[in-house]
C-alpha positions, 0 to 999 in steps of 0.5 A: 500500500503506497504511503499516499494511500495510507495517509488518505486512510487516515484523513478519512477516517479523522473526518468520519470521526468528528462529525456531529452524527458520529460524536452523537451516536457515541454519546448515546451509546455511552448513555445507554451503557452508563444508564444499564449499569445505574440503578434504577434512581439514578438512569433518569440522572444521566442524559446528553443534549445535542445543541439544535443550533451548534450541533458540535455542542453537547450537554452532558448531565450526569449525577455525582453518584453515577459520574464513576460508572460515565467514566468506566463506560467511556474508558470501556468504548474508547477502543471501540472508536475512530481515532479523532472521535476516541481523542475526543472522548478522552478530552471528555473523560478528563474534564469530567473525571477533573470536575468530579474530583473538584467537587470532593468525588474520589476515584 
């Protein structure tokens, strides 16, 4: 394979990967598994929303107690995605996990 090739490869696939439809399908999906592993008080307490307007804008909303099982979730999916959508995601783990300890959570 010609080194011309593997770089259109690569361009591609860090272009499928930060697209509002793909970061989207990941947040759900992370969601849905954050939401399997909660009890049954906290699944309504964990959501995402899609900005109708900046579509590249998401708004996580999660409860302190369920924040440890969000970041196992993502930490468990990153190797599941693209590579421009898994360093996306590692940016999220680490502000959320940042904000968690800032507000006297433990990890």
């Amino acid at each position: 394979m010609s080194i011309d090739l593997i770089l259109a490869k690569v361009v591609n696939e860090a272009r499928s990967g930060l697209v509002p439809d793909a970061l989207a399908f990941w947040y759900s999906l992370i969601i849905e598994r954050t939401r399997a592993l909660c009890s049954e008080e906290l699944r309504d307490k964990v959501s995402v929303e899609q900005d109708e307007i900046l579509p590249m804008k998401f708004r996580l909303n999660v409860s302190k107690r369920a924040v440890p099982l969000l970041l196992k979730v993502i930490d468990d999916a990153l190797g599941e995605m693209p590579y421009s959508t898994r360093l996306y995601f590692e940016t999220v783990y680490n502000i959320v996990a940042e904000e968690y300890r800032k507000a006297g959570g433990v990890l």
